[in-house]
N, CA, C and O of each residue as an XYZ file, in Angstrom:
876
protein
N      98.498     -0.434    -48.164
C      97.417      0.549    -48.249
C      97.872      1.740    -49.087
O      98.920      2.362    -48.916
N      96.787      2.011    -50.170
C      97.386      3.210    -50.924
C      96.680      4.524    -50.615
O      95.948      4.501    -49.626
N      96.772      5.632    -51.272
C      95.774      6.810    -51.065
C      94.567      6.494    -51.201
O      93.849      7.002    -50.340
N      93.766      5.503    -52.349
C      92.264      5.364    -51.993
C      91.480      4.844    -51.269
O      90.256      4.965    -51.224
N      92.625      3.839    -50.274
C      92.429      2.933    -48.978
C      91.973      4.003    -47.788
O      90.984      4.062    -47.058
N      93.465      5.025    -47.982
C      93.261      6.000    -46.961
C      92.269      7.007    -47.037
O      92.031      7.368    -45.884
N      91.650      7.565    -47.770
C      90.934      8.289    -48.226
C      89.541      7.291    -47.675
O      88.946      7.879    -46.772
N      88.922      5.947    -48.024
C      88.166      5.405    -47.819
C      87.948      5.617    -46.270
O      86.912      6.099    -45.811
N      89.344      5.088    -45.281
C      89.601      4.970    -44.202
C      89.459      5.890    -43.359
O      89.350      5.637    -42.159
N      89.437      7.066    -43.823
C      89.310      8.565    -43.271
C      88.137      8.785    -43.199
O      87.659      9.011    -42.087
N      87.405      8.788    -44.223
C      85.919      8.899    -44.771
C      84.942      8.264    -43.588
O      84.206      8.833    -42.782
N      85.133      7.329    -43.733
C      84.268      5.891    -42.681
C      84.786      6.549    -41.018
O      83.945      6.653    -40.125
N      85.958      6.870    -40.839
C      85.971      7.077    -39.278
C      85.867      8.333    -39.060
O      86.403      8.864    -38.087
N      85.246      8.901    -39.833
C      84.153      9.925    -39.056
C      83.226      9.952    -39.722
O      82.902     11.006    -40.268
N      82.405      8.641    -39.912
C      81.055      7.863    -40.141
C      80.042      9.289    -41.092
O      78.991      9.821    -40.734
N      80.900      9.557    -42.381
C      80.161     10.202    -43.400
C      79.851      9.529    -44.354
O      80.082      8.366    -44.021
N      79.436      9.554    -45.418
C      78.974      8.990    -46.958
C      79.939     10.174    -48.139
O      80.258     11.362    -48.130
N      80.074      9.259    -48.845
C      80.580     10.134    -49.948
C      80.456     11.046    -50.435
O      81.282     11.930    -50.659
N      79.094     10.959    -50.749
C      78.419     12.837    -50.771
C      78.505     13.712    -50.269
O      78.651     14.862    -50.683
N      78.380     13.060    -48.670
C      78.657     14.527    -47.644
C      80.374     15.273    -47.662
O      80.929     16.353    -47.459
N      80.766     13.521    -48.147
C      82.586     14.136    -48.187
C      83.032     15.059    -49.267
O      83.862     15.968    -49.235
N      82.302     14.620    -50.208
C      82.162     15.750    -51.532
C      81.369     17.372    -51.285
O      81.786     18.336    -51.926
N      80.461     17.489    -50.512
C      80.200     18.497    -49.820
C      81.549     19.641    -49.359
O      81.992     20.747    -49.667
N      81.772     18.656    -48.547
C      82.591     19.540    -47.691
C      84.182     19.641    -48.632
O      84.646     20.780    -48.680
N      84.786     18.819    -49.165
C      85.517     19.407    -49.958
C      85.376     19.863    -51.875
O      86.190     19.571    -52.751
N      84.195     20.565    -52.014
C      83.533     20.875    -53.145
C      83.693     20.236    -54.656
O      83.883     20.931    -55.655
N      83.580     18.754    -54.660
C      83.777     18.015    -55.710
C      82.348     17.359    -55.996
O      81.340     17.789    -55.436
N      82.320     16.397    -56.814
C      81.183     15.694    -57.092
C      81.240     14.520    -56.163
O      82.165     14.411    -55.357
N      80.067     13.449    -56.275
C      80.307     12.366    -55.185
C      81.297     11.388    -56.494
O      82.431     10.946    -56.314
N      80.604     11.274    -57.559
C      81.487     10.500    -58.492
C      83.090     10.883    -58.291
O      83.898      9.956    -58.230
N      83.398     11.821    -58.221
C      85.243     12.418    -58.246
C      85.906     11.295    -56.561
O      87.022     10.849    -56.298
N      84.942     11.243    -56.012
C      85.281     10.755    -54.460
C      85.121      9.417    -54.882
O      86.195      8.850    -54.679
N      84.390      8.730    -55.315
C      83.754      7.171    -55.356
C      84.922      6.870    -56.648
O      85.242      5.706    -56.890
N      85.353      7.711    -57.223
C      86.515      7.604    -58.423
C      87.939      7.016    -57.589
O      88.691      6.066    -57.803
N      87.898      7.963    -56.665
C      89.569      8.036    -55.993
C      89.399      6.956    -55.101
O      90.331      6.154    -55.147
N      88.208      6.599    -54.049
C      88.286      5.135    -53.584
C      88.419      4.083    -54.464
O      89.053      3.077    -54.145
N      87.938      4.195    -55.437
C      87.842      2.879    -56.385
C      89.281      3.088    -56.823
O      89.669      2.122    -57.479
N      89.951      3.780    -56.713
C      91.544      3.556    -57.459
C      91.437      4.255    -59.184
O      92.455      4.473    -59.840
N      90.338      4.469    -59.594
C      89.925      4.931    -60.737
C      90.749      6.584    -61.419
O      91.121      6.971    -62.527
N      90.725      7.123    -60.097
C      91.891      8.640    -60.272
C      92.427      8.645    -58.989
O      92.338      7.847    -58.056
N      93.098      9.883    -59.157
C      93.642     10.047    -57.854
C      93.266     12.136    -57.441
O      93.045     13.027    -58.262
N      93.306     12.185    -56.642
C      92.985     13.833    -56.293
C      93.938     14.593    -56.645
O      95.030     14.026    -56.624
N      93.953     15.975    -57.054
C      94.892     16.568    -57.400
C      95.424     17.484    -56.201
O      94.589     17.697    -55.322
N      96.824     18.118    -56.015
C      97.127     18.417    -54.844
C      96.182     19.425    -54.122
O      96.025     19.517    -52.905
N      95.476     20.293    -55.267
C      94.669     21.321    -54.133
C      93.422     20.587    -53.387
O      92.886     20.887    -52.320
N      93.129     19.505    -54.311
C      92.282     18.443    -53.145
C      93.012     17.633    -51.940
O      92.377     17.122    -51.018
N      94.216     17.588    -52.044
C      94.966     16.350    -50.882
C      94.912     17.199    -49.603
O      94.622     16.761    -48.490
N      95.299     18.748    -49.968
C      95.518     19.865    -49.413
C      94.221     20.191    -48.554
O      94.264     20.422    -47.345
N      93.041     20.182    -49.333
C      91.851     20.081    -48.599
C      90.889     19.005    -47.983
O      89.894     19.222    -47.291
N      91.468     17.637    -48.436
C      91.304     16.422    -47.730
C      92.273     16.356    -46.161
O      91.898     15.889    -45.086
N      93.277     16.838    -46.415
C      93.857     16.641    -45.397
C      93.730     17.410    -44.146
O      93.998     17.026    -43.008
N      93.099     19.011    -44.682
C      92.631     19.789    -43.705
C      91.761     19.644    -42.841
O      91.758     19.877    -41.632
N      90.677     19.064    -43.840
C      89.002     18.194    -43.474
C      89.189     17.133    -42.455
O      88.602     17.052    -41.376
N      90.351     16.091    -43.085
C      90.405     14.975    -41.719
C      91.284     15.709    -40.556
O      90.894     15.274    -39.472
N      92.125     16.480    -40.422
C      92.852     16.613    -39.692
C      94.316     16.210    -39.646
O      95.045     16.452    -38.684
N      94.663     15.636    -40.653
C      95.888     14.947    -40.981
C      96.712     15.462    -41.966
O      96.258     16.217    -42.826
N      97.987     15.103    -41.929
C      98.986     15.229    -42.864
C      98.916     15.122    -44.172
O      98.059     14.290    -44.469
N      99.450     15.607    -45.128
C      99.245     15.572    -46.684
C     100.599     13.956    -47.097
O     100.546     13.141    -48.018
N     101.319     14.049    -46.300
C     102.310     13.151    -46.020
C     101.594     11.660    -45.810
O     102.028     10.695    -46.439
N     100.595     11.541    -44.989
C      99.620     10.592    -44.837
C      99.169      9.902    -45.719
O      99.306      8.722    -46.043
N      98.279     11.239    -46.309
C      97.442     10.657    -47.380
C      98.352     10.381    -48.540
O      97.823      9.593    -49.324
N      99.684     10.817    -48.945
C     100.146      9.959    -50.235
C     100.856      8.939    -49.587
O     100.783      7.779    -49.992
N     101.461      9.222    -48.730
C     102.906      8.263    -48.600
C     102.298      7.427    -47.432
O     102.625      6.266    -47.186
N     101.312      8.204    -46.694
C     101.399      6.824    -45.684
C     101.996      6.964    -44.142
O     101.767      6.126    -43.270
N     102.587      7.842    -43.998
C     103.538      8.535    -42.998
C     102.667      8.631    -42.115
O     101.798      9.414    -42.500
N     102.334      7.992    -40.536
C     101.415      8.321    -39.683
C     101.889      9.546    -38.973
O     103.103      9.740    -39.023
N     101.116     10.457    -38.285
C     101.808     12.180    -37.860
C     102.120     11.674    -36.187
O     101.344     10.992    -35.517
N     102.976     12.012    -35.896
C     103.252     11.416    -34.614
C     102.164     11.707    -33.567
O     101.767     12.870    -33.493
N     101.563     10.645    -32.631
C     100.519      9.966    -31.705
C      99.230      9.962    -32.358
O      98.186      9.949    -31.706
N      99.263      9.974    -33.691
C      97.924      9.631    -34.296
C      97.109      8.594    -34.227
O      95.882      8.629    -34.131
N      97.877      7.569    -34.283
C      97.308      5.960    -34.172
C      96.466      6.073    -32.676
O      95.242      5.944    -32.724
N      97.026      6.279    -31.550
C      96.547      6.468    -30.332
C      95.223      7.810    -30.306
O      94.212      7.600    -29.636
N      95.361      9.009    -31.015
C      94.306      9.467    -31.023
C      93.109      8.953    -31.527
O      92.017      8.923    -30.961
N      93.494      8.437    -32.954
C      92.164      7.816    -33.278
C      91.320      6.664    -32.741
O      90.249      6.247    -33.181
N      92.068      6.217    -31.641
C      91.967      4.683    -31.058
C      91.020      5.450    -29.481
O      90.039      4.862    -29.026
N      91.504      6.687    -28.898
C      90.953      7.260    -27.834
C      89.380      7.607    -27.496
O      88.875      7.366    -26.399
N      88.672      8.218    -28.612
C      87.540      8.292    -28.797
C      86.482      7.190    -28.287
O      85.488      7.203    -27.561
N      87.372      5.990    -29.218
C      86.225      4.771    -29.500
C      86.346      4.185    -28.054
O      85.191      4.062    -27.648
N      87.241      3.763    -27.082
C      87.652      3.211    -26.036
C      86.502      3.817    -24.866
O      85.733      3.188    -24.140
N      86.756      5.513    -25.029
C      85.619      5.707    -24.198
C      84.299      5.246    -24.466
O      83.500      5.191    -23.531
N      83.822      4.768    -26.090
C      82.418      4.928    -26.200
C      82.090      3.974    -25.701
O      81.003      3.818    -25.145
N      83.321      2.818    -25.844
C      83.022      1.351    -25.198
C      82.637      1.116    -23.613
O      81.698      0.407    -23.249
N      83.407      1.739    -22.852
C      83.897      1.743    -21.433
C      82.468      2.501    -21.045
O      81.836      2.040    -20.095
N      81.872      3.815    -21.860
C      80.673      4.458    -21.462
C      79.404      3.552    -21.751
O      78.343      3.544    -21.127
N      79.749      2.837    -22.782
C      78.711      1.281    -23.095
C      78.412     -0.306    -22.186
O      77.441     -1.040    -22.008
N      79.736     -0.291    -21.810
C      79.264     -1.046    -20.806
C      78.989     -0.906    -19.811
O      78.161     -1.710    -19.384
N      79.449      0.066    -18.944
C      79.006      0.978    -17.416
C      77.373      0.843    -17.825
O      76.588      0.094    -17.243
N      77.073      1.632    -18.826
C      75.431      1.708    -19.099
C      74.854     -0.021    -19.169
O      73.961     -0.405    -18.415
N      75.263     -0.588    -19.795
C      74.732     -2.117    -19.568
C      74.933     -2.917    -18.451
O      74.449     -4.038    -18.300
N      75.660     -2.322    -17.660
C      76.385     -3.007    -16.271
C      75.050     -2.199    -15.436
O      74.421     -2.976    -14.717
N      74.548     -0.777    -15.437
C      73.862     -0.259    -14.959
C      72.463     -0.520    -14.854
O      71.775     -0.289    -13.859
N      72.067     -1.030    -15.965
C      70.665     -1.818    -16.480
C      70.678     -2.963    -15.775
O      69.673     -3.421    -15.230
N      71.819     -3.493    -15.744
C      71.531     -5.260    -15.444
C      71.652     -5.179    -13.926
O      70.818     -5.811    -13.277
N      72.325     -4.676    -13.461
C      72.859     -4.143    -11.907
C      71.033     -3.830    -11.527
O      70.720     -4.344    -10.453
N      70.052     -3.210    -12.128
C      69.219     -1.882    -11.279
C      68.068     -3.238    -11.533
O      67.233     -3.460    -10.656
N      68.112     -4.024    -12.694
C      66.780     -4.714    -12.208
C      67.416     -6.072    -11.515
O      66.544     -6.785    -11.017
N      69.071     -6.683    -11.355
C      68.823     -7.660    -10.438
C      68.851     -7.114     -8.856
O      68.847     -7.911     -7.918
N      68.882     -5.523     -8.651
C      68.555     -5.703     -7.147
C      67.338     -5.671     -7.236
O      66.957     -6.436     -6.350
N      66.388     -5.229     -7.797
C      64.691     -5.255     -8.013
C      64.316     -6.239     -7.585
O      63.586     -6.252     -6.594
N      64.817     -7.661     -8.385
C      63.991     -8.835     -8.252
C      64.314     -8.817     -7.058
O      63.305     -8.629     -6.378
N      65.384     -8.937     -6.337
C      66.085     -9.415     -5.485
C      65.112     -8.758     -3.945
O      64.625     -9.517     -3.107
N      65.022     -7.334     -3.889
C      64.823     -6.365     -2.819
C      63.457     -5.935     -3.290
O      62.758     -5.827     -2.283
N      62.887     -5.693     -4.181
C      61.750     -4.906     -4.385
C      61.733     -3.272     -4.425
O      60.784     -2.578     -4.788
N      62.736     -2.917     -4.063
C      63.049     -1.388     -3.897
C      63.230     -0.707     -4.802
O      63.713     -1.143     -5.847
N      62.762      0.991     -4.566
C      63.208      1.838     -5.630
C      64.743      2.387     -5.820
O      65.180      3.161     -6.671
N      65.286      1.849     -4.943
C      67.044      2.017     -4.692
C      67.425      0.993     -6.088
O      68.382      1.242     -6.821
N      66.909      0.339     -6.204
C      67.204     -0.452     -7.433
C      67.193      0.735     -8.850
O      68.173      0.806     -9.592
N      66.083      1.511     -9.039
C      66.609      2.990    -10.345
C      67.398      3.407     -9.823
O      68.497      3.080    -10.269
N      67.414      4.442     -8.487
C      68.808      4.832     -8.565
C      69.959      4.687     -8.400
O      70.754      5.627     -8.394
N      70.357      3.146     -8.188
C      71.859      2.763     -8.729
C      71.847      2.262    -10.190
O      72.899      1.973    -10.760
N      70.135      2.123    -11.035
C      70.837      2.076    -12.098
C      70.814      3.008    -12.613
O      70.970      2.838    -13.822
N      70.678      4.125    -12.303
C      70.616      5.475    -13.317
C      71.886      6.258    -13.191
O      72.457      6.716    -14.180
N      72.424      6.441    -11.684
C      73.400      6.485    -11.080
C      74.544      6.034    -12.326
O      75.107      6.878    -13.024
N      74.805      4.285    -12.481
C      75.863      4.114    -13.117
C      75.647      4.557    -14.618
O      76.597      4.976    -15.280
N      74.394      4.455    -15.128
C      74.815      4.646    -16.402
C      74.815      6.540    -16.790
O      74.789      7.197    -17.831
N      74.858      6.852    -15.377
C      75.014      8.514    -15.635
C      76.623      8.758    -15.921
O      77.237      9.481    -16.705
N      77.074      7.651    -14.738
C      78.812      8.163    -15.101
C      79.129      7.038    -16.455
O      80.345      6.854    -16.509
N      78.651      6.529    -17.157
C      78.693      5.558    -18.044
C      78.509      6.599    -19.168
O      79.398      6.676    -20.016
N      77.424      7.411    -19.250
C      76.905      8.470    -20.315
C      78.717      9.716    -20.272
O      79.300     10.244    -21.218
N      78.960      9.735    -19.152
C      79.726     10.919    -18.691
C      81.340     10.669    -19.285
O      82.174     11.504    -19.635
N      81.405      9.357    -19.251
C      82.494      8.640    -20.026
C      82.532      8.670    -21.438
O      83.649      8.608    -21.952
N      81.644      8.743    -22.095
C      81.451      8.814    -23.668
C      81.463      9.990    -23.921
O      81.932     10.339    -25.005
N      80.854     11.155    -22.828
C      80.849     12.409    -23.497
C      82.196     13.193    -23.159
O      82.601     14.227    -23.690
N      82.678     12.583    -22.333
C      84.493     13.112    -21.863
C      85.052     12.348    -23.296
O      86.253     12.585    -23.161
N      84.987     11.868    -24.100
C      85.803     11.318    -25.232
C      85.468     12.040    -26.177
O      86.108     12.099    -27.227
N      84.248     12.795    -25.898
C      84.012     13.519    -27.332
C      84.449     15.106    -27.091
O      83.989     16.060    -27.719
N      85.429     15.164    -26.050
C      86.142     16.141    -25.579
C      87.454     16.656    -25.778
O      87.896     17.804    -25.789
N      88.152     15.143    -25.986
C      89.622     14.954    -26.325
C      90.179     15.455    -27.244
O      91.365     15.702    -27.465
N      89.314     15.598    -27.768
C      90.317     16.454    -29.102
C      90.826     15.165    -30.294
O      91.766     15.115    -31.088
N      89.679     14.185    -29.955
C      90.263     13.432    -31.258
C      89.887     13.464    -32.431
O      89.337     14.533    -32.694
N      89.950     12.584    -33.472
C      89.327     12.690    -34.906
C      88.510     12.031    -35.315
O      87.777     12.161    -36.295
N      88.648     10.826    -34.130
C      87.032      9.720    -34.561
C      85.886     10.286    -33.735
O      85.404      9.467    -32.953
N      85.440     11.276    -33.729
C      84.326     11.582    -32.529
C      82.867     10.953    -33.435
O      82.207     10.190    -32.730
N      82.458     11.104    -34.452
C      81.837     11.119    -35.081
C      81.953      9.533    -35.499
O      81.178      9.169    -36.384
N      82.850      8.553    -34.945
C      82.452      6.939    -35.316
C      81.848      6.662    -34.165
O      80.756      6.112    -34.021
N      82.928      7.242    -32.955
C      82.703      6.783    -31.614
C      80.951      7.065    -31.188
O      80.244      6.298    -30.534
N      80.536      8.461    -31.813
C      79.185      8.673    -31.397
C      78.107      7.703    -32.082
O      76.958      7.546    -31.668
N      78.630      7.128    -33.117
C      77.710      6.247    -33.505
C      77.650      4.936    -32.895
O      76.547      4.545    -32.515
N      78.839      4.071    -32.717
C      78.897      3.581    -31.972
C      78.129      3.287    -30.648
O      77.435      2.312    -30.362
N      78.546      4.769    -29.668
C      78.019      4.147    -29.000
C      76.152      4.730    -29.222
O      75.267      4.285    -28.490
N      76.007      5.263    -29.805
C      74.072      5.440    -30.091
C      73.541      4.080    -30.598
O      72.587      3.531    -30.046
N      74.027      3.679    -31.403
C      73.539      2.112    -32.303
C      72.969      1.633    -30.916
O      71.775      1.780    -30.657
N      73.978      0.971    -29.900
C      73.065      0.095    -28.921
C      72.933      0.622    -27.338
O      72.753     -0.183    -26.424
N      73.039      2.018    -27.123
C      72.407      2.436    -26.159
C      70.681      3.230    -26.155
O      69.851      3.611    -25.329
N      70.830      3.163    -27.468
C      69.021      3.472    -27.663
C      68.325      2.764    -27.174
O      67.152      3.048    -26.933
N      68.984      1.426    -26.845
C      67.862      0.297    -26.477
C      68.136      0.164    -25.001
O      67.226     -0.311    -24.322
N      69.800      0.682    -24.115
C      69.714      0.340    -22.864
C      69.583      1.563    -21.843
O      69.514      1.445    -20.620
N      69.555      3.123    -22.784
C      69.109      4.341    -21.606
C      67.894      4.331    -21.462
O      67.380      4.299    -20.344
N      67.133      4.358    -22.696
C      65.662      4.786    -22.224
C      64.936      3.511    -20.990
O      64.248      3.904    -20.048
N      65.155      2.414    -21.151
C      64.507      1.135    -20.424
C      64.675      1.877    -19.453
O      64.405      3.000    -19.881
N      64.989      1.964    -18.274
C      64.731      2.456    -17.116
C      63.258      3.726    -16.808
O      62.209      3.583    -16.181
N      63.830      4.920    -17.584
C      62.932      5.825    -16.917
C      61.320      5.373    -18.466
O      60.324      6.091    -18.372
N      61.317      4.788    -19.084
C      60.269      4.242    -19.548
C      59.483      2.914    -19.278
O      58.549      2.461    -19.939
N      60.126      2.345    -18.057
C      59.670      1.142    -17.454
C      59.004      1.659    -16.269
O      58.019      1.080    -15.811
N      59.720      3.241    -15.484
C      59.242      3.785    -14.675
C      57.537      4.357    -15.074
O      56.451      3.897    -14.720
N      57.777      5.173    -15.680
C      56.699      6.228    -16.827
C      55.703      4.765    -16.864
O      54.975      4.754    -15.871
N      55.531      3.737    -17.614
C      54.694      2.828    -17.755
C      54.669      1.852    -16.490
O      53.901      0.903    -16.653
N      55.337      1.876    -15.267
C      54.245      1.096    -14.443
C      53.657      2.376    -13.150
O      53.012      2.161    -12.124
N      54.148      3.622    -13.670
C      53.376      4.230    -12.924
C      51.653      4.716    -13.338
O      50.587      4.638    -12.728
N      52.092      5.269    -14.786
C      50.741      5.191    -15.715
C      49.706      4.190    -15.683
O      48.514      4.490    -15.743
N      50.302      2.524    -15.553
C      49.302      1.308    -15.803
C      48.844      1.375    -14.504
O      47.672      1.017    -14.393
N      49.446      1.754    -13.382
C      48.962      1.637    -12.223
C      47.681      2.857    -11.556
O      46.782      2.661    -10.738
N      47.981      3.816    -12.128
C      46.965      4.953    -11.945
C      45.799      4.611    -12.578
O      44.694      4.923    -12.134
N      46.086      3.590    -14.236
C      44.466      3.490    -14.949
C      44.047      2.411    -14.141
O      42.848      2.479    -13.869
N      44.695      1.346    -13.624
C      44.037      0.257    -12.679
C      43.691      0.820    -11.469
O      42.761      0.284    -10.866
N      44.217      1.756    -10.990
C      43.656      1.783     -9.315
C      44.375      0.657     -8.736
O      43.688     -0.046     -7.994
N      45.899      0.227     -8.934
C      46.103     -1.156     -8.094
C      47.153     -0.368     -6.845
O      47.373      0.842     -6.880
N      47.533     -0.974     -6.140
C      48.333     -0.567     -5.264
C      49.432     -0.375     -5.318
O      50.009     -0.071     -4.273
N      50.191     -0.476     -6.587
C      51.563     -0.464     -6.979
C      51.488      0.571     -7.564
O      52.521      0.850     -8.172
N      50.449      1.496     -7.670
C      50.468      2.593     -8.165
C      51.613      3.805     -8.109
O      51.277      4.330     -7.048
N      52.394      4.336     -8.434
C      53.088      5.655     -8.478
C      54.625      4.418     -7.701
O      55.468      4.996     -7.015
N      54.774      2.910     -7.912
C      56.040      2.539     -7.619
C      57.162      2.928     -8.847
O      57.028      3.156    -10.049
N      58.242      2.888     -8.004
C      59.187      3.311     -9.240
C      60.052      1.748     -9.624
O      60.785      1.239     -8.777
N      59.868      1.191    -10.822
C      60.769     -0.291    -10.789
C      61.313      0.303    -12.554
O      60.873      0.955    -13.500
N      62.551     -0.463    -12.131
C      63.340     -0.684    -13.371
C      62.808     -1.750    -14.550
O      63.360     -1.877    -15.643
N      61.641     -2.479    -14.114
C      61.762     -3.271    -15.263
C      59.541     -2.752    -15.690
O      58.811     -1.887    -15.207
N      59.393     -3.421    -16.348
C      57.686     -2.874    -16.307
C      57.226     -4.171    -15.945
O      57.593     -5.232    -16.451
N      56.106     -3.953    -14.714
C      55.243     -4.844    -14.044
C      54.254     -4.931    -14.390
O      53.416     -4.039    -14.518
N      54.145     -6.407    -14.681
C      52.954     -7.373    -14.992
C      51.952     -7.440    -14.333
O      51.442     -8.561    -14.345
N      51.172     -6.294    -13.435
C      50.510     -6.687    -12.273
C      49.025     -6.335    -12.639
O      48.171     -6.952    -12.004
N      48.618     -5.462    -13.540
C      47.262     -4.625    -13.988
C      46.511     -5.529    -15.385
O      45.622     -6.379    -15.330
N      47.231     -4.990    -16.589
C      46.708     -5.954    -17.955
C      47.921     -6.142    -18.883
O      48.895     -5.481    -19.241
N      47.444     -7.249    -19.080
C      48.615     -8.124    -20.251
C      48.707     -7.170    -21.568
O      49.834     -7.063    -22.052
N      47.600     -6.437    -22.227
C      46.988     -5.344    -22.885
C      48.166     -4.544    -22.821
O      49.017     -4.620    -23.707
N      48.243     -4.027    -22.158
C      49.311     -2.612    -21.836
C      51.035     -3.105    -21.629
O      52.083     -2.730    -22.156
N      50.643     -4.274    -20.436
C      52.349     -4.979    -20.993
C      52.712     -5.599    -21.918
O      53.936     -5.733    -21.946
N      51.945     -6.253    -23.068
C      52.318     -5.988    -24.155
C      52.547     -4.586    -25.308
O      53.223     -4.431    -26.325
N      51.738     -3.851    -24.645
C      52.330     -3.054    -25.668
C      53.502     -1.844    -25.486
O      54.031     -1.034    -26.248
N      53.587     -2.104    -24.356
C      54.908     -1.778    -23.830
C      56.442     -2.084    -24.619
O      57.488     -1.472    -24.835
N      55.704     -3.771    -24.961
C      56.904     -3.845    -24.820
C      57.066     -3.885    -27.083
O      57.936     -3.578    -27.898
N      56.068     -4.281    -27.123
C      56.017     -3.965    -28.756
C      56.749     -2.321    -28.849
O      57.972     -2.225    -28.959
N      56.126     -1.450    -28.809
C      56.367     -0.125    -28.618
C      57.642      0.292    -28.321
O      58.256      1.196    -28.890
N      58.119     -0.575    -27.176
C      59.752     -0.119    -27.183
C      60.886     -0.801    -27.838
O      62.064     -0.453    -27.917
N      60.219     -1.952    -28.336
C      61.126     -2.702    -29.502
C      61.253     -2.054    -30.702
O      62.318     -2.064    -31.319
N      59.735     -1.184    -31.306
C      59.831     -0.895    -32.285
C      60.655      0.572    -32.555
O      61.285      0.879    -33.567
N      60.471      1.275    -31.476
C      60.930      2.799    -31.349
C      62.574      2.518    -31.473
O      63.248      2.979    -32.394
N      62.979      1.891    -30.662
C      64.617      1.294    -30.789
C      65.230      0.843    -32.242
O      66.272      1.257    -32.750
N      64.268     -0.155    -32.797
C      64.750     -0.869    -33.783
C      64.663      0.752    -34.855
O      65.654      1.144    -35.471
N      63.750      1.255    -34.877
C      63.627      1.972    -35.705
C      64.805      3.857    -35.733
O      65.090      4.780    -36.495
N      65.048      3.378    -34.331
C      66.130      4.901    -34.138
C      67.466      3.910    -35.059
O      68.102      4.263    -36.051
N      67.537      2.786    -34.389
C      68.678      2.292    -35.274
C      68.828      2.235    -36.451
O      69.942      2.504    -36.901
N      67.781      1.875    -37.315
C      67.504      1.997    -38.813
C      67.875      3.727    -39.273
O      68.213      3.822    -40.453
N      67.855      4.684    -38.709
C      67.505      5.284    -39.013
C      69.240      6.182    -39.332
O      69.669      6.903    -40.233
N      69.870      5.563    -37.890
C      71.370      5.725    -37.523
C      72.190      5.137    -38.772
O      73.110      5.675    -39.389
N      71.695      4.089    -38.939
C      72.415      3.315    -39.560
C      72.389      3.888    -41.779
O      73.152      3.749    -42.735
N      71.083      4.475    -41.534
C      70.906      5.225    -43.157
C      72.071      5.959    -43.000
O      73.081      5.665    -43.640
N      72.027      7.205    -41.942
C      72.647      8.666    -41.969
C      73.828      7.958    -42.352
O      74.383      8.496    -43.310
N      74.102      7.463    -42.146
C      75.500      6.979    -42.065
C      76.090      5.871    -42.926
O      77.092      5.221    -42.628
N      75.339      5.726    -44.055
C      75.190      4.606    -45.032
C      75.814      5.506    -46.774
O      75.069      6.088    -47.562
N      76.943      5.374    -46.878
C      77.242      5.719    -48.214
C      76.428      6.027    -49.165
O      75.776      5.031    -49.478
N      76.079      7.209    -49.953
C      74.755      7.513    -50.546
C      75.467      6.890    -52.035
O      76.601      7.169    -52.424
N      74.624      6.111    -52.638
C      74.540      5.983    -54.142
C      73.879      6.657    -55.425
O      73.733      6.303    -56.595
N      73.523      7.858    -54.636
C      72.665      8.395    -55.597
C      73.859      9.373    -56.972
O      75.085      9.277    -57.045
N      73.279      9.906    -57.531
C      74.474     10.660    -59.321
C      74.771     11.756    -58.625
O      73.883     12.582    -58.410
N      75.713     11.895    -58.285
C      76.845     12.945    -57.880
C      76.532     14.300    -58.801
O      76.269     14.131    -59.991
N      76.559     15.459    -58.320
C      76.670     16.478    -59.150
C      78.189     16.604    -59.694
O      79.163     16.067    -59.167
N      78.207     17.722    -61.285
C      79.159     17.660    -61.748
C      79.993     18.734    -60.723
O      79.427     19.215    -59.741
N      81.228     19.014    -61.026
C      82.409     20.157    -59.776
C      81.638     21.368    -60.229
O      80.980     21.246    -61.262
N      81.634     22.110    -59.820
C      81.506     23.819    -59.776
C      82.529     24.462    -60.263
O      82.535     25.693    -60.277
């Protein structure tokens, strides 16, 4: 791995685009998309301010030299986002199989319950003092958009479908949305929350998508 590996490598784990990296250390995006490609290399008052920006050694970025417990910091972040990712999916799957099982509203609050200390785990990592906070948060947003909201929006829609029916399940609280009023509304339930999800992700996934657009010239 050389300096434009590392430079790439730095860049990506704290989930920016080139432009923004050129932003913040006042170059063009071309001067940045130059030095990944191996095309130049930065001159020291840039290594100096690359290295400030990531947090790392100037030693790093030429030679390679990891700064002692770095490897483990950057590795700390992401571990929680994981561990806060599955608690939350363990919490979802946990809250509607006591549902089927019991019928009870004790079924939300053990699943809200776990994925509260599940949420509480990801946000204690973005505490640590590490340098990937900004992969780890993407991480874990990509696929908890689709497993926090399900609960209190399964709630919200079978209490709503139940008030426009007048049925007797009216104002129940269930983790999953009940089929009991019109097919009308549970379908569009569930269109609606496929699309809102798919579309926060699209949206995660731009911010965070290397911009290709013509770099301004340096200042």
């Amino acid at each position: 791995m050389d300096i434009a590996d590392r430079i790439q490598n730095l860049r990506k784990s704290r989930g920016i685009s080139q432009e923004e990296l050129a932003d913040k250390i006042r170059v063009s995006r071309q001067a940045v998309s130059k030095w990944e490609s191996k095309q130049s290399t930065p001159d020291i008052e840039k290594i100096i301010l690359l290295s400030d920006y990531f947090e790392t050694t100037t030693d790093y970025l030429l030679k390679g030299i990891e700064p002692v417990g770095e490897s483990g910091k950057q590795r700390s972040a992401v571990l929680f986002t994981v561990a806060g990712t599955v608690l939350n999916a363990i919490g979802l799957v946990s809250s509607v199989f006591i549902w089927l099982e019991r019928q009870t509203v004790y079924a939300v609050g053990v699943g809200l319950a776990i994925m509260l200390l599940g949420t509480g785990i990801f946000l204690a990592g973005q505490f640590t003092g590490t340098k990937d906070k900004a992969r780890a948060r993407r991480l874990f947003l990509l696929p908890n958009v689709w497993i926090l909201p399900f609960i209190p929006l399964s709630c919200c829609f079978n209490i709503l479908d139940g008030w426009a029916g007048g049925l007797w399940f009216w104002g129940r609280l269930a983790p999953i949305p009940l089929l009991w009023n019109s097919v009308r509304t549970y379908m569009i339930f569930w269109a609606g929350y496929i699309l809102l999800c798919a579309a926060a992700d699209i949206l995660l996934a731009r911010k965070t998508r290397p911009s290709s657009s013509p770099g301004r010239p340096c200042p």
